[in-house]
C-alpha positions in Angstrom: 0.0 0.0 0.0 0.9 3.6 -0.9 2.0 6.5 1.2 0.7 9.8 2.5 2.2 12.7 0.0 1.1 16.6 0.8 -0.6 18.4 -2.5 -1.0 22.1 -2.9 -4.9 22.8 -3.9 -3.5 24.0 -7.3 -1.4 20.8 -8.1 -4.1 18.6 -7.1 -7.0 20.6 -9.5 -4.3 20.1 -12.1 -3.8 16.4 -11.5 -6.6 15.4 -10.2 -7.5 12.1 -12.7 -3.8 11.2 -12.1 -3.7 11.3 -8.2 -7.5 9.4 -7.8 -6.3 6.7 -9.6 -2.9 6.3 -7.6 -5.1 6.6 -4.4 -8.1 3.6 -6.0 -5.7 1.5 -7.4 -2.3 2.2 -5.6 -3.6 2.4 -2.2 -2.1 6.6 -1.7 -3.0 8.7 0.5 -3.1 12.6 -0.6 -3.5 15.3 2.2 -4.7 18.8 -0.2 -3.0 21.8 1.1 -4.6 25.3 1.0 -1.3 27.9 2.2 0.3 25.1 3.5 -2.0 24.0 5.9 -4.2 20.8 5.6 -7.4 21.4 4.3 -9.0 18.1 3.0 -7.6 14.0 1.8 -8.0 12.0 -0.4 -8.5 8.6 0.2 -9.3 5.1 -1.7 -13.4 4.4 -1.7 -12.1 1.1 0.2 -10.2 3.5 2.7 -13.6 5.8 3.2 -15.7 2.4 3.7 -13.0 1.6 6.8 -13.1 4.9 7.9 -17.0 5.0 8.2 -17.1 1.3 9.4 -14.5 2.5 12.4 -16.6 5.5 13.6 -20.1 3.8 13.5 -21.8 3.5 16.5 -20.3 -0.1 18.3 -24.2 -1.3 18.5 -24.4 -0.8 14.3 -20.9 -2.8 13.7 -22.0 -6.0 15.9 -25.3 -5.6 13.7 -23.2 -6.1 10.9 -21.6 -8.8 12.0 -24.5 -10.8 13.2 -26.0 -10.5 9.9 -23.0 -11.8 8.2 -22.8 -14.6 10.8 -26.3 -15.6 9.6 -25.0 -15.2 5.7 -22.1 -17.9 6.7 -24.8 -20.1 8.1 -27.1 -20.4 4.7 -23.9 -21.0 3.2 -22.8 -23.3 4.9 -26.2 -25.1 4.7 -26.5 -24.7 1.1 -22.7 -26.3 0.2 -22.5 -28.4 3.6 -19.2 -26.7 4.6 -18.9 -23.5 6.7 -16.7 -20.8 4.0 -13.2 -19.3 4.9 -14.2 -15.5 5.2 -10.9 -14.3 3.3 -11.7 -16.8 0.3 -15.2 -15.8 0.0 -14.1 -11.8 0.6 -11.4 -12.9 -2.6 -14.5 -14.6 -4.6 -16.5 -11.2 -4.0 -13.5 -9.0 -4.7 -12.5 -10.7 -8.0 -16.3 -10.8 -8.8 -16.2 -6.6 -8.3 -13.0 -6.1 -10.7 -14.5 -8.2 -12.9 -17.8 -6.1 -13.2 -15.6 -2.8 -13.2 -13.5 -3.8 -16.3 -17.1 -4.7 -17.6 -18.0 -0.6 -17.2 -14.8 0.4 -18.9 
């Protein structure tokens, strides 16, 4: 994964379809400077959707959980073996790219 690089405002407007793609695909970090100070990042979608997950209320994560719980379950019913998350999390990521080089 990428690192965190500082980016004047100006730069950024000027490269902006070069740094998003660094930050989807390459995992960077961009923090936009306005006179030097920090003003705004940018960030992955994937990064965002961790960001958000972290600062939801704890009661709304263990919801999420239990509902993937019972997802393992009518798998596991369904092919008579209980799935390994990280293989299914591939499956669904490779399944994503897949549809994404279908919109290109």
């Amino acid at each position: 994964m990428g690192g965190k690089s500082h980016v004047s405002l100006t730069e950024a407007k000027q490269r902006l379809g070069e740094l998003v793609k660094r930050a989807a695909y390459g995992g960077e970090r961009f923090v936009l400077e306005f006179r030097d100070k920090p003003q705004a990042a940018l960030v992955s979608y994937e990064d965002l959707e961790r960001l958000e997950m972290t600062s939801a209320p704890l009661e709304t994560r263990l919801q999420t959980l239990r509902e993937l719980d019972k997802v393992r379950e009518r798998i596991a019913k369904r092919t008579g073996k209980l799935p390994d998350s990280s293989e299914e999390i591939a499956e669904m990521r490779e399944e994503r790219d897949a549809e994404l080089e279908g919109l290109r």
